[in-house]
Structures are given as C-alpha cells and as structure tokens.
KOLGU-4560 file (N, C-alpha, C; in nm, 3 decimals, padded with zeros to 5 digits):
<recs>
<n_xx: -00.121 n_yy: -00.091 n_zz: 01.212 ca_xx: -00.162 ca_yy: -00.179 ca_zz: 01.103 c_xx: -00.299 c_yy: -00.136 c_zz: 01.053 mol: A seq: 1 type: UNK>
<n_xx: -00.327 n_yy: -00.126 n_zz: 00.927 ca_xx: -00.452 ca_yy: -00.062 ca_zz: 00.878 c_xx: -00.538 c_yy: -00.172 c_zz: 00.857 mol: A seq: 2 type: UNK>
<n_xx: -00.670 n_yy: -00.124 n_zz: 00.889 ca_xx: -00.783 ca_yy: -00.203 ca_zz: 00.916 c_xx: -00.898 c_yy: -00.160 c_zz: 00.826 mol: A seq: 3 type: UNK>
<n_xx: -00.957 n_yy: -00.239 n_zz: 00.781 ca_xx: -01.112 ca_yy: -00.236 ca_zz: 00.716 c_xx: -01.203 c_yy: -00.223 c_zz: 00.808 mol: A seq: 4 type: UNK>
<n_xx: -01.321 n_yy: -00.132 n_zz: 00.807 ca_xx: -01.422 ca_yy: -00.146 ca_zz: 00.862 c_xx: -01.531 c_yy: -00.070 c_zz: 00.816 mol: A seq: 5 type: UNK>
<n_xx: -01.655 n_yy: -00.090 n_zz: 00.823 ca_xx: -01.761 ca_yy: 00.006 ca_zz: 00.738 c_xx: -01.857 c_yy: 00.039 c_zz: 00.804 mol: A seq: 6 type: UNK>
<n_xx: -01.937 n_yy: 00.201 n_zz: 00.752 ca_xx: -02.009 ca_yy: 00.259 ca_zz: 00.829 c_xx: -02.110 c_yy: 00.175 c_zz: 00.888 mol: A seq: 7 type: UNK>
<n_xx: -02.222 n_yy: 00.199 n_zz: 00.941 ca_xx: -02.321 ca_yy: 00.136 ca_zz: 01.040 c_xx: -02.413 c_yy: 00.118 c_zz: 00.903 mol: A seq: 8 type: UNK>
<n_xx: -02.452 n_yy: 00.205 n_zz: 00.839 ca_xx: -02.551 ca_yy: 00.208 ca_zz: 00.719 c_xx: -02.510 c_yy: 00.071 c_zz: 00.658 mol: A seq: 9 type: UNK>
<n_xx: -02.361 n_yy: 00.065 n_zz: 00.603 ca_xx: -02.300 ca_yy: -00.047 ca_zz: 00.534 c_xx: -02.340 c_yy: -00.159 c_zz: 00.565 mol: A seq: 10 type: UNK>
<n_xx: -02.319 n_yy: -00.160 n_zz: 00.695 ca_xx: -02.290 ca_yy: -00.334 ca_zz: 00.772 c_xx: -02.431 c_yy: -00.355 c_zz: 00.735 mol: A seq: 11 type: UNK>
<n_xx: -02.563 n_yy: -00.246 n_zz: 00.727 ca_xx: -02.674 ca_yy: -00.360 ca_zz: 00.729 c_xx: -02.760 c_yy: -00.338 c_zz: 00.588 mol: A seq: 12 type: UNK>
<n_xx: -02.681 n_yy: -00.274 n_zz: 00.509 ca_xx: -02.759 ca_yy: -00.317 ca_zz: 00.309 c_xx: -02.649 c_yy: -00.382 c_zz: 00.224 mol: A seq: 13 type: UNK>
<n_xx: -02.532 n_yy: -00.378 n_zz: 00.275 ca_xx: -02.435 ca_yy: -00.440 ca_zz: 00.160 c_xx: -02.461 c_yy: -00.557 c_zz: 00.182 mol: A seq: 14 type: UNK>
<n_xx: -02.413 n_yy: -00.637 n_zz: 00.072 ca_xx: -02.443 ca_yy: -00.747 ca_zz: 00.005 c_xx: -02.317 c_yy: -00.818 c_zz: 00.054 mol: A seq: 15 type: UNK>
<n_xx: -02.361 n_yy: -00.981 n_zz: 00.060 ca_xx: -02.200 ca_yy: -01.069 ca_zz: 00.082 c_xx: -02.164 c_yy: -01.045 c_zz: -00.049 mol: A seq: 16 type: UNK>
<n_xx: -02.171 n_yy: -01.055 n_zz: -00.126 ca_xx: -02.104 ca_yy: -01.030 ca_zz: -00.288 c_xx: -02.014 c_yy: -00.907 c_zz: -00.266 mol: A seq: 17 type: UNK>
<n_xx: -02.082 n_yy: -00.822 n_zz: -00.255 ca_xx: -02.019 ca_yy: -00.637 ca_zz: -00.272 c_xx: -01.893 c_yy: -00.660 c_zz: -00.107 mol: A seq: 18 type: UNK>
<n_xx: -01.947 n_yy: -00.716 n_zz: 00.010 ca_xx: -01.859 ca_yy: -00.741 ca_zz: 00.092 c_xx: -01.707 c_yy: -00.797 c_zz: 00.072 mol: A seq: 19 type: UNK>
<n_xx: -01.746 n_yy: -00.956 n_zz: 00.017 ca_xx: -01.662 ca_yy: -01.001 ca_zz: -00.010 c_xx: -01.544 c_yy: -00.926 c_zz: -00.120 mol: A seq: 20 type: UNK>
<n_xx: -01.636 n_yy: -00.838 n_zz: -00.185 ca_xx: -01.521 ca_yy: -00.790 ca_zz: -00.318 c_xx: -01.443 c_yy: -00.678 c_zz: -00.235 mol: A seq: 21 type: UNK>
<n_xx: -01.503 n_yy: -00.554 n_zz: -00.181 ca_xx: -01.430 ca_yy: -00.494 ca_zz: -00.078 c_xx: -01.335 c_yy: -00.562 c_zz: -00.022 mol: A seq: 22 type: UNK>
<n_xx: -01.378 n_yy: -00.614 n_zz: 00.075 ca_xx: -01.272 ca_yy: -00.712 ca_zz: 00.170 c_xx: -01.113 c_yy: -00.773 c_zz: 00.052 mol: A seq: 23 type: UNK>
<n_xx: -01.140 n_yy: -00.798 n_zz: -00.064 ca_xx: -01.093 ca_yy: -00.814 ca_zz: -00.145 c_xx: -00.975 c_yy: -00.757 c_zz: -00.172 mol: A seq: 24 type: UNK>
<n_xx: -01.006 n_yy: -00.633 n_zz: -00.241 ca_xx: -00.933 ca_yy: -00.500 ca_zz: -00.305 c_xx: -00.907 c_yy: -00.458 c_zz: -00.139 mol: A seq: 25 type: UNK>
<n_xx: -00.937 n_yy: -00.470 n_zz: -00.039 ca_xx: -00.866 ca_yy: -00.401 ca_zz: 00.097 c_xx: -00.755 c_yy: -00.512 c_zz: 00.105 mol: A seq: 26 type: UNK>
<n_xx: -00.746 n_yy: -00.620 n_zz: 00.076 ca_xx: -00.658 ca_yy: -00.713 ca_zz: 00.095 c_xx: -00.526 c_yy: -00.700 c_zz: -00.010 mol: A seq: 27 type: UNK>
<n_xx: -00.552 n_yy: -00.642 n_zz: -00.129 ca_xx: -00.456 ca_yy: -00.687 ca_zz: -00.257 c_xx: -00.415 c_yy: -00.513 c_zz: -00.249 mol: A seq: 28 type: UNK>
<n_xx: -00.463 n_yy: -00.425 n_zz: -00.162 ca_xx: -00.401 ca_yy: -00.259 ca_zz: -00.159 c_xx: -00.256 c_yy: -00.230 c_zz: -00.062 mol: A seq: 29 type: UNK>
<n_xx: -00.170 n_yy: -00.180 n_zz: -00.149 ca_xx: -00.033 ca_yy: -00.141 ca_zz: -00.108 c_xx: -00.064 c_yy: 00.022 c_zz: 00.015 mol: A seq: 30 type: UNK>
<n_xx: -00.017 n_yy: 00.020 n_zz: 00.100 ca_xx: -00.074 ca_yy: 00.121 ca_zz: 00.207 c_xx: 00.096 c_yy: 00.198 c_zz: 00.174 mol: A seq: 31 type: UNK>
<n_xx: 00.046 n_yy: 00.341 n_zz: 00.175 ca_xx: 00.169 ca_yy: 00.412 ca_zz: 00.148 c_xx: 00.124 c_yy: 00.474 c_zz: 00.268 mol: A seq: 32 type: UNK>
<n_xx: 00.229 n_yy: 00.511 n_zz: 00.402 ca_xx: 00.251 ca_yy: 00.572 ca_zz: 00.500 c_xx: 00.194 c_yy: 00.698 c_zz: 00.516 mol: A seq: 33 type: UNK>
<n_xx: 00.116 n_yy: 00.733 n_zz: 00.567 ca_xx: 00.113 ca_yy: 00.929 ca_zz: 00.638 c_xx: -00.010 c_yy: 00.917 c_zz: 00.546 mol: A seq: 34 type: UNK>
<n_xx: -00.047 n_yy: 00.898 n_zz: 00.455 ca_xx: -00.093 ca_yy: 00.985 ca_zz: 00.351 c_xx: -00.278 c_yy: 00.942 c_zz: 00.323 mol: A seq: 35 type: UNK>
<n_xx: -00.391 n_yy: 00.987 n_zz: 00.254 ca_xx: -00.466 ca_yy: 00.905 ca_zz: 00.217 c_xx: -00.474 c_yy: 00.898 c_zz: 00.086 mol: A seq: 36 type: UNK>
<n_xx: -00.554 n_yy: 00.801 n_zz: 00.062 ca_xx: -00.566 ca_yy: 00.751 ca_zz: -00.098 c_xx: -00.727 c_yy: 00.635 c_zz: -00.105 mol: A seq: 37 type: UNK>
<n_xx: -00.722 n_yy: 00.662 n_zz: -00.234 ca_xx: -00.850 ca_yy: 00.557 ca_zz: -00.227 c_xx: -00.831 c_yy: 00.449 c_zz: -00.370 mol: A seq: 38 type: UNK>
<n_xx: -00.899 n_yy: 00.370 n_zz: -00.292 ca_xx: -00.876 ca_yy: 00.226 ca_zz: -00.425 c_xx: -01.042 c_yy: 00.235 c_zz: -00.475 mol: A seq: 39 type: UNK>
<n_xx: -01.054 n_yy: 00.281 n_zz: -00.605 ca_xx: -01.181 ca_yy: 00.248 ca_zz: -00.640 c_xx: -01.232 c_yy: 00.120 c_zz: -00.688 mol: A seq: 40 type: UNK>
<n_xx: -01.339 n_yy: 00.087 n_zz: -00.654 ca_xx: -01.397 ca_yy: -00.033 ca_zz: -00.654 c_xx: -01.559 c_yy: -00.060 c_zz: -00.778 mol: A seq: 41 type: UNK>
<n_xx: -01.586 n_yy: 00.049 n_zz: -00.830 ca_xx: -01.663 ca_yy: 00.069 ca_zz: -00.928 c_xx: -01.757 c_yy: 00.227 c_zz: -00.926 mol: A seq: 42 type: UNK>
<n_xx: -01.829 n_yy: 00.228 n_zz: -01.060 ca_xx: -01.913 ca_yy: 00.335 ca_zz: -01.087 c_xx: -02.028 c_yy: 00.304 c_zz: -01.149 mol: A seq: 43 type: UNK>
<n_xx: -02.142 n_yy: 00.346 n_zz: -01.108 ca_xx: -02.278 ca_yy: 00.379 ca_zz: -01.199 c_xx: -02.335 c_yy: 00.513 c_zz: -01.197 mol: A seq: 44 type: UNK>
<n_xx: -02.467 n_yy: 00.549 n_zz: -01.320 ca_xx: -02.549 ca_yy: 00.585 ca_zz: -01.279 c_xx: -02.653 c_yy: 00.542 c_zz: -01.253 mol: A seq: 45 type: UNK>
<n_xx: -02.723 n_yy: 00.640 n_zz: -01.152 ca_xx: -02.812 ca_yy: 00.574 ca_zz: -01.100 c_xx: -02.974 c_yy: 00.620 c_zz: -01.182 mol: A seq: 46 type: UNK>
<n_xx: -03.110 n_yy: 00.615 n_zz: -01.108 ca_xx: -03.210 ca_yy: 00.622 ca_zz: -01.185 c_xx: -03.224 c_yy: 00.780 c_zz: -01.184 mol: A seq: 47 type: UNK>
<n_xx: -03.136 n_yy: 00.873 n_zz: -01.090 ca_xx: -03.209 ca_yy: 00.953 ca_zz: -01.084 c_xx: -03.096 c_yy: 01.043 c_zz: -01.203 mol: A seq: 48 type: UNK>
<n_xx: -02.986 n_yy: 00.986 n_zz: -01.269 ca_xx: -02.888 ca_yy: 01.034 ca_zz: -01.341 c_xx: -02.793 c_yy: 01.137 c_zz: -01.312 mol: A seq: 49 type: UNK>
<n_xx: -02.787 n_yy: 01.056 n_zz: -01.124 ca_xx: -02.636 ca_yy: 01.100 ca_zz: -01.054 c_xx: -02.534 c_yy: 00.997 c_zz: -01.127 mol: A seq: 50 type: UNK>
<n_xx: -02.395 n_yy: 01.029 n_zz: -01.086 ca_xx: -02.250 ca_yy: 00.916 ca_zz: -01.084 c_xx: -02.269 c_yy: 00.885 c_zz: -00.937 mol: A seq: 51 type: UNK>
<n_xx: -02.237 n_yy: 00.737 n_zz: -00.931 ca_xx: -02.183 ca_yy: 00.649 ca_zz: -00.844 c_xx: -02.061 c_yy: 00.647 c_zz: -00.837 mol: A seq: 52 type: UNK>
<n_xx: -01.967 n_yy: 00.654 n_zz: -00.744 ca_xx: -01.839 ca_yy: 00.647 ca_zz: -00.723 c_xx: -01.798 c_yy: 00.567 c_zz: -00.610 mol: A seq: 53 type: UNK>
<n_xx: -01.795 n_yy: 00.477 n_zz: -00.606 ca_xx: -01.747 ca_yy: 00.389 ca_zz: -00.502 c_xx: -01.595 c_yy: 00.350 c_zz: -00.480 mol: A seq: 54 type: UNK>
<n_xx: -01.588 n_yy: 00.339 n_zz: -00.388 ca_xx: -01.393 ca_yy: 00.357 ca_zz: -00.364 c_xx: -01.423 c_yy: 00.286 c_zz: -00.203 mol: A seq: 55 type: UNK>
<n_xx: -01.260 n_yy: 00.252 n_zz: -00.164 ca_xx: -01.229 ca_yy: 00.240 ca_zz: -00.014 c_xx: -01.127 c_yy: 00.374 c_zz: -00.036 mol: A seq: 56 type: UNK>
<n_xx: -01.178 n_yy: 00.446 n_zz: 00.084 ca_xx: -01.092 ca_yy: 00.584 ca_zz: 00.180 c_xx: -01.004 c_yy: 00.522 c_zz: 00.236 mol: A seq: 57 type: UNK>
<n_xx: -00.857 n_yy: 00.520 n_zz: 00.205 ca_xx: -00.759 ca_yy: 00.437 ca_zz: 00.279 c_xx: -00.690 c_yy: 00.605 c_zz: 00.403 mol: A seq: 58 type: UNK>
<n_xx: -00.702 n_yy: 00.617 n_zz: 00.486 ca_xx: -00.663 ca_yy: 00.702 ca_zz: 00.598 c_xx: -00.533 c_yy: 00.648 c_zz: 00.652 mol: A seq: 59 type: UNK>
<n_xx: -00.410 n_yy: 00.645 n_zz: 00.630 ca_xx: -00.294 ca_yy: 00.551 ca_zz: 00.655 c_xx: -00.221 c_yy: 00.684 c_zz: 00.793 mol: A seq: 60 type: UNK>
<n_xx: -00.264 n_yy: 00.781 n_zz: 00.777 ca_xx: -00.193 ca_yy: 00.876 ca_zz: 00.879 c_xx: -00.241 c_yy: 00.864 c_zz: 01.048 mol: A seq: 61 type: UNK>
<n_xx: -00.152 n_yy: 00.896 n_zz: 01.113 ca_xx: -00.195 ca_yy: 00.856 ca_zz: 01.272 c_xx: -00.299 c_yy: 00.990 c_zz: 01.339 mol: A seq: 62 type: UNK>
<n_xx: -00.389 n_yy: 00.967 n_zz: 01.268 ca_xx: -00.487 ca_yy: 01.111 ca_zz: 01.330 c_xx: -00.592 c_yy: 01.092 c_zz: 01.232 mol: A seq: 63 type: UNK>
<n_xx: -00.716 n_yy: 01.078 n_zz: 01.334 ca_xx: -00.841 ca_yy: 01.062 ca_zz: 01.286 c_xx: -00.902 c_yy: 01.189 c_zz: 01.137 mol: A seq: 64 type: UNK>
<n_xx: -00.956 n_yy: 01.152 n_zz: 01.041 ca_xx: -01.007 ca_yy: 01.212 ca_zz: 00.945 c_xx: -01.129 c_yy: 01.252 c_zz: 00.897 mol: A seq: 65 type: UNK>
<n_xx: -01.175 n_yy: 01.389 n_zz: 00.934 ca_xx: -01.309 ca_yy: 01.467 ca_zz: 00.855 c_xx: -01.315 c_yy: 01.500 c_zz: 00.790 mol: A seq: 66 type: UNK>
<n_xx: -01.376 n_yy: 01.422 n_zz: 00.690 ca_xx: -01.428 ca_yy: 01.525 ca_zz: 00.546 c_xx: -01.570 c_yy: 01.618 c_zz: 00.555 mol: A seq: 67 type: UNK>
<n_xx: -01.580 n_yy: 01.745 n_zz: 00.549 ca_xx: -01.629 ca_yy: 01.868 ca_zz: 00.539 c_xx: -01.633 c_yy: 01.952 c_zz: 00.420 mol: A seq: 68 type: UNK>
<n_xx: -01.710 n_yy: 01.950 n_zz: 00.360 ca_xx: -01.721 ca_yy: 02.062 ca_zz: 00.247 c_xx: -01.589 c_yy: 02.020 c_zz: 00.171 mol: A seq: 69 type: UNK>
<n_xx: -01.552 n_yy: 01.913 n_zz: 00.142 ca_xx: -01.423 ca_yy: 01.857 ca_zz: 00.108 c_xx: -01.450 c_yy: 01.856 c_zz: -00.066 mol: A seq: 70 type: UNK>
<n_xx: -01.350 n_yy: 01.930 n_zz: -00.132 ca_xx: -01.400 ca_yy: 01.907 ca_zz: -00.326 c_xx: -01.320 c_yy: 01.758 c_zz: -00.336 mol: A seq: 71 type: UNK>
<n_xx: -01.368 n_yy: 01.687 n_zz: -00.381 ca_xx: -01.373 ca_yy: 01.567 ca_zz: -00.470 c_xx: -01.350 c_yy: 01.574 c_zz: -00.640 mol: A seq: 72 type: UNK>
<n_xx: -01.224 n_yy: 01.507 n_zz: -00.680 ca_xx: -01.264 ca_yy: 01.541 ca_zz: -00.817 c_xx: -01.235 c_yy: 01.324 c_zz: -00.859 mol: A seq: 73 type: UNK>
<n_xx: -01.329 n_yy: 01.327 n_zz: -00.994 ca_xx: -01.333 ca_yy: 01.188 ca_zz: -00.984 c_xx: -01.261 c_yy: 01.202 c_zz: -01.169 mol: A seq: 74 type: UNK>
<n_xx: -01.165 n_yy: 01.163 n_zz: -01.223 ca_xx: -01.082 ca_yy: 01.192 ca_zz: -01.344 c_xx: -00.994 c_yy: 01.070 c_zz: -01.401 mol: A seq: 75 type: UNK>
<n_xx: -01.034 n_yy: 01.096 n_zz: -01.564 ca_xx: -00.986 ca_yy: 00.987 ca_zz: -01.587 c_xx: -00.879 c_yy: 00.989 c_zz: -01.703 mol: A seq: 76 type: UNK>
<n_xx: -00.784 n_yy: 00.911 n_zz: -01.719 ca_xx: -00.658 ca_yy: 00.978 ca_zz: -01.821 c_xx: -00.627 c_yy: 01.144 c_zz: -01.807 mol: A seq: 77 type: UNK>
<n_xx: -00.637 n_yy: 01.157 n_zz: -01.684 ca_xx: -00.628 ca_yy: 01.310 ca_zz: -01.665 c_xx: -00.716 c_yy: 01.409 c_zz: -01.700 mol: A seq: 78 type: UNK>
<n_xx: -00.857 n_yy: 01.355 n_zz: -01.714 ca_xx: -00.910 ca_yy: 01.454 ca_zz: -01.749 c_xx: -01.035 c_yy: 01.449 c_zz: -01.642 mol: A seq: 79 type: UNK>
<n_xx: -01.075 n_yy: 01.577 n_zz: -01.585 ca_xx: -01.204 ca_yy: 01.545 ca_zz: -01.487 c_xx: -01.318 c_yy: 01.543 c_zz: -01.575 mol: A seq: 80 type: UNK>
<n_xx: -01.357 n_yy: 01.414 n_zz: -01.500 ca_xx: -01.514 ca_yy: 01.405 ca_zz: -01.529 c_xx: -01.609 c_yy: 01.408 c_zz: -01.441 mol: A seq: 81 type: UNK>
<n_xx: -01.605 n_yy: 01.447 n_zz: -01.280 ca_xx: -01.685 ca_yy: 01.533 ca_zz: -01.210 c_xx: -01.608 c_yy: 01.567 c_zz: -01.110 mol: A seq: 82 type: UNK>
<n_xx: -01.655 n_yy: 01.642 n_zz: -01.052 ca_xx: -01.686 ca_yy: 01.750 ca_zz: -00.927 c_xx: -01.702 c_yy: 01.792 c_zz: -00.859 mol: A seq: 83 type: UNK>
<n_xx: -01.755 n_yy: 01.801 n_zz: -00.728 ca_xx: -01.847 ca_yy: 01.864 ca_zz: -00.645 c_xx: -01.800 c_yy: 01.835 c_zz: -00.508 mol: A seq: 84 type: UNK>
<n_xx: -01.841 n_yy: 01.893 n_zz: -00.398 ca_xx: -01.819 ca_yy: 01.886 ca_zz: -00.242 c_xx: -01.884 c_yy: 01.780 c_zz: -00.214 mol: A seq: 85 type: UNK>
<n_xx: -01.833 n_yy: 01.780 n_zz: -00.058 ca_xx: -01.895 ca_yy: 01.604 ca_zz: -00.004 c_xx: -01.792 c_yy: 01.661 c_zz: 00.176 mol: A seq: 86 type: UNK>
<n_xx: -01.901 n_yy: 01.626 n_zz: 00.216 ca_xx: -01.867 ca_yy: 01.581 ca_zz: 00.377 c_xx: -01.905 c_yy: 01.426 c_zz: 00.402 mol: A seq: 87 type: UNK>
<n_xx: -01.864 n_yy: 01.373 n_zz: 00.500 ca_xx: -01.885 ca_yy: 01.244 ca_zz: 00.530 c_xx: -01.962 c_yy: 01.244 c_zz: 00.673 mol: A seq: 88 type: UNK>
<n_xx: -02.053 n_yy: 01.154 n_zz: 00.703 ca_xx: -02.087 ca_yy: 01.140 ca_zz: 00.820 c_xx: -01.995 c_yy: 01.112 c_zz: 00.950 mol: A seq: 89 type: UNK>
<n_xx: -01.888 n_yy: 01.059 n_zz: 00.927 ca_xx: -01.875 ca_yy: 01.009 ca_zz: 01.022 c_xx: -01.682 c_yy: 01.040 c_zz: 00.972 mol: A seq: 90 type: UNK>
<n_xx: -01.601 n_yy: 01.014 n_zz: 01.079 ca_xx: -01.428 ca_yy: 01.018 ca_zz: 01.079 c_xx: -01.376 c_yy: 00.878 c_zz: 01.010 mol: A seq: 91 type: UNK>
<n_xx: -01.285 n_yy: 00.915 n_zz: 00.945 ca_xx: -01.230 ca_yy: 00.772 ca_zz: 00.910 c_xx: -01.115 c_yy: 00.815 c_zz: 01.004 mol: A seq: 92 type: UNK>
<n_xx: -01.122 n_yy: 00.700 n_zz: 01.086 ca_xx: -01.032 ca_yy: 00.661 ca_zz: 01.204 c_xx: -00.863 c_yy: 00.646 c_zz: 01.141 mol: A seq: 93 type: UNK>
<n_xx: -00.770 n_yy: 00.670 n_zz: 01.233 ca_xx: -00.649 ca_yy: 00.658 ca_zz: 01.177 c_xx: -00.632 c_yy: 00.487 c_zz: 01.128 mol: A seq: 94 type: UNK>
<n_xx: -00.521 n_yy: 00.498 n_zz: 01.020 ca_xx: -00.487 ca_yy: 00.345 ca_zz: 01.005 c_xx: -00.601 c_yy: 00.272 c_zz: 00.992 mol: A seq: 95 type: UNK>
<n_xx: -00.722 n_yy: 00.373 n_zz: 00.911 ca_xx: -00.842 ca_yy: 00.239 ca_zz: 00.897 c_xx: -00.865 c_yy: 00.284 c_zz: 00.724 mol: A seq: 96 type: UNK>
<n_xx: -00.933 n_yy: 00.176 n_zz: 00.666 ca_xx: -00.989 ca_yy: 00.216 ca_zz: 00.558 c_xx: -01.160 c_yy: 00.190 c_zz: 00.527 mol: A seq: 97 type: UNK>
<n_xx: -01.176 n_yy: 00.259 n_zz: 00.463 ca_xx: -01.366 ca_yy: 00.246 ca_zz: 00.524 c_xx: -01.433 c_yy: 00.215 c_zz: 00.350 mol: A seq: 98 type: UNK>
<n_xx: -01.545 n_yy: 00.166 n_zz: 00.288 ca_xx: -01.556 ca_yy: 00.208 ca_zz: 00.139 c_xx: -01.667 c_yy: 00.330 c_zz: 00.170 mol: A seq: 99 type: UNK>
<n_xx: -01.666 n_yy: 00.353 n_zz: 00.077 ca_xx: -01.764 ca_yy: 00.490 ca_zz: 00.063 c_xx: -01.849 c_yy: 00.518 c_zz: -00.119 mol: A seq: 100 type: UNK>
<n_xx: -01.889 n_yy: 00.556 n_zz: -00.102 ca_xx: -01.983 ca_yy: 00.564 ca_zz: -00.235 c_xx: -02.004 c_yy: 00.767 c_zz: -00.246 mol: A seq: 101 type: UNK>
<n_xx: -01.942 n_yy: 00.814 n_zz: -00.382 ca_xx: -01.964 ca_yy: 00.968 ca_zz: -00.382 c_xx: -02.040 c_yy: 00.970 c_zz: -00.469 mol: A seq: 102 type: UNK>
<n_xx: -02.143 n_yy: 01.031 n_zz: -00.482 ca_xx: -02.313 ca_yy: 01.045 ca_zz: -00.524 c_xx: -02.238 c_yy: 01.179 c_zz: -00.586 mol: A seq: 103 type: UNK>
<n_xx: -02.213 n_yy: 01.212 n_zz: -00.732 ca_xx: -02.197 ca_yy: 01.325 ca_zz: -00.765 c_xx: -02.308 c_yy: 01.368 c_zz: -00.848 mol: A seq: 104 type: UNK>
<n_xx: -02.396 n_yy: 01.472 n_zz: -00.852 ca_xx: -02.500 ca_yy: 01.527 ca_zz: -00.870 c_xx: -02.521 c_yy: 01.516 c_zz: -01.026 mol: A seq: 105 type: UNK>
<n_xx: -02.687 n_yy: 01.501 n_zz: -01.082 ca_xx: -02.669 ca_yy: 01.521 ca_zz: -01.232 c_xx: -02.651 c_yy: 01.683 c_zz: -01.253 mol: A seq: 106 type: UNK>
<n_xx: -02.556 n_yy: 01.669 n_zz: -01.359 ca_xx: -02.482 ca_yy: 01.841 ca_zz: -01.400 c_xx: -02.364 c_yy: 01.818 c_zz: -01.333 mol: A seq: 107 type: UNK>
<n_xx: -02.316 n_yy: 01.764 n_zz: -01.245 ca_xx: -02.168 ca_yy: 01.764 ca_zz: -01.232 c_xx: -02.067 c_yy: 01.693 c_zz: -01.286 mol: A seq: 108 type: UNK>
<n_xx: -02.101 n_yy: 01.609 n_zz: -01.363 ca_xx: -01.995 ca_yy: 01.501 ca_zz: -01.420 c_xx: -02.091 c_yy: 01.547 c_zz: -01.631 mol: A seq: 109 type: UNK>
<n_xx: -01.935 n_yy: 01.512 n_zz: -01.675 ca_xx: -01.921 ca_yy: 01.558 ca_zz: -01.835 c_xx: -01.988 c_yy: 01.393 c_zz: -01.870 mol: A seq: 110 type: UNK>
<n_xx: -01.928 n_yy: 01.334 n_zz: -01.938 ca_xx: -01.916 ca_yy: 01.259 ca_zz: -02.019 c_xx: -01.977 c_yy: 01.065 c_zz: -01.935 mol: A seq: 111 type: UNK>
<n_xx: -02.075 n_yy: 01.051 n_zz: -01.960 ca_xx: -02.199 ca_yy: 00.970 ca_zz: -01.879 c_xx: -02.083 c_yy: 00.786 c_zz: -01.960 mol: A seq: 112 type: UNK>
<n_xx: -02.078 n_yy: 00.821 n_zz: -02.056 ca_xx: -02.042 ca_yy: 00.690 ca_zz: -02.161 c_xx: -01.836 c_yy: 00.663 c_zz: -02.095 mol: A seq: 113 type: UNK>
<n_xx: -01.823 n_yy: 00.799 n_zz: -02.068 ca_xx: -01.662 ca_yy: 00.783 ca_zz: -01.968 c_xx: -01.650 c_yy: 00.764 c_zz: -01.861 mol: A seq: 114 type: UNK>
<n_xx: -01.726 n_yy: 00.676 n_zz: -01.734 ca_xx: -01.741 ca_yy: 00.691 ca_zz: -01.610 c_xx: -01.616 c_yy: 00.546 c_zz: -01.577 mol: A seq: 115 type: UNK>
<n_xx: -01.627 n_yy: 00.519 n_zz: -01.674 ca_xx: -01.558 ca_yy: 00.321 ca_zz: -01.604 c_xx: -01.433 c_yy: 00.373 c_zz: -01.605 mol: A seq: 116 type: UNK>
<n_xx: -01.368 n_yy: 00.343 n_zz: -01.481 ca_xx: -01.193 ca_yy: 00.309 ca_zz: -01.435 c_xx: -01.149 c_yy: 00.429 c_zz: -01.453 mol: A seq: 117 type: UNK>
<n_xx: -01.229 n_yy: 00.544 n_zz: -01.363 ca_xx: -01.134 ca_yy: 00.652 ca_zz: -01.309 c_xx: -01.070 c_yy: 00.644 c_zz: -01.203 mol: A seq: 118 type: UNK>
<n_xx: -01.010 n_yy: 00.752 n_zz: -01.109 ca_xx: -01.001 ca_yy: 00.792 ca_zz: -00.976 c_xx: -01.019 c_yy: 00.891 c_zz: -00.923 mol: A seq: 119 type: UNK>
<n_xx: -01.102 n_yy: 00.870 n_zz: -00.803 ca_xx: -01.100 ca_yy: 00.960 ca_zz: -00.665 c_xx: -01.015 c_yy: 01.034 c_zz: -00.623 mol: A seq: 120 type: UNK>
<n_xx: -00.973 n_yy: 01.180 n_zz: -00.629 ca_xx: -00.889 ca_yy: 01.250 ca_zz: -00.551 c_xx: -00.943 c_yy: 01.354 c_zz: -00.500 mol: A seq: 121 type: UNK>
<n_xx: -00.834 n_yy: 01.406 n_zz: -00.395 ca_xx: -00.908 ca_yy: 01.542 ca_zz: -00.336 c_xx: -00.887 c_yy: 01.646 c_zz: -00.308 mol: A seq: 122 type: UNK>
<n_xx: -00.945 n_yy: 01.741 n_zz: -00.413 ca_xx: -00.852 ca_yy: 01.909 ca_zz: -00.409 c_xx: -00.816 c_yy: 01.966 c_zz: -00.278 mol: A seq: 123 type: UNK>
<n_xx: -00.660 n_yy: 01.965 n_zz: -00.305 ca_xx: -00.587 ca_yy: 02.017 ca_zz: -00.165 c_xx: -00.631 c_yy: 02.176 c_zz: -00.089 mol: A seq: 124 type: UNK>
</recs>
C-alpha cells in the first residue's frame, strides 16, 4: 500500500497549508502499479530567476529508488519548457510517495510566462 512521507528538511519548513494540500493531492492520486510518476502540485520563480517545480515522486514499484544525474524534463502541451539533471538526496522507498521541489537553473527553462500546469517526467 503506498504511503506519503517527506524528507527530514520538509517535516521542519513546510507549512500546515502546503502540508495539508500535499496530503491532499496524495489522497485524490490513482497509483498505477510497477511504475513511477509524479502528481504536480505547483510552480514558481524564484528571486534568483530559477523554475520551481514541485510535484509528489509517486515510486509504486517494489524496490527502493535513486535519482543520480537523472534528466528531468518539465513540458507542457508537449512542448519542453525545461531541462536539466537532478540527483536526490535521499531513496524514495518502495510503495512510498515523497513531494519534492526541482530547482531548474536560470537558462534552462524557455518561456518564464508558460510555467503554470505542466508535467514532470524523466528521460529514460
């Protein structure tokens, strides 16, 4: 049975607001077997004029998960609007889903005014 749970960093700056909405969207997400997927949960930029990408990492397969030098592409109506590698600190455990936030660099993402209601995927 897949489970919510969030990094150590998480548990002690997120907000009951931002909690509760996670907890949320982990509640109302359809879990497709073996596979991962992510439910995004919003985007900004920030001050320094990176993308924010926030999502839950749903890990539904029975074997713990490292991301390493992993490409990320974040795209919307099929078209990418950023880019770039990303390792994670830590394993998303089997059958868990964790949220995560992908900090994509300024210069990696096109179009600043197209960021709302893409998705997270990850070049095979």
């Amino acid at each position: 049975m897949q489970k919510l749970t969030f990094h150590p960093a998480w548990e002690k700056t997120l907000s009951v607001k931002d909690k509760e909405q996670i907890e949320q969207s982990f509640h109302h997400t359809r879990f497709s077997s073996c596979s991962i997927h992510f439910t995004p949960l919003w985007e900004a930029i920030n001050h320094k004029g990176e993308l924010l990408v926030t999502v839950i990492i749903h890990n539904s397969t029975d074997r713990p998960v490292l991301f390493h030098h992993q490409q990320f592409i974040y795209e919307k109506n099929r078209t990418v609007i950023a880019s770039s590698n990303f390792s994670l600190p830590s394993q998303v455990q089997k059958e868990t889903s964790m949220p995560w936030t992908f900090i994509f660099p300024s210069g990696t993402f096109t179009d600043a005014s197209e960021i709302k209601g893409g998705e997270i995927t990850m070049k095979e």
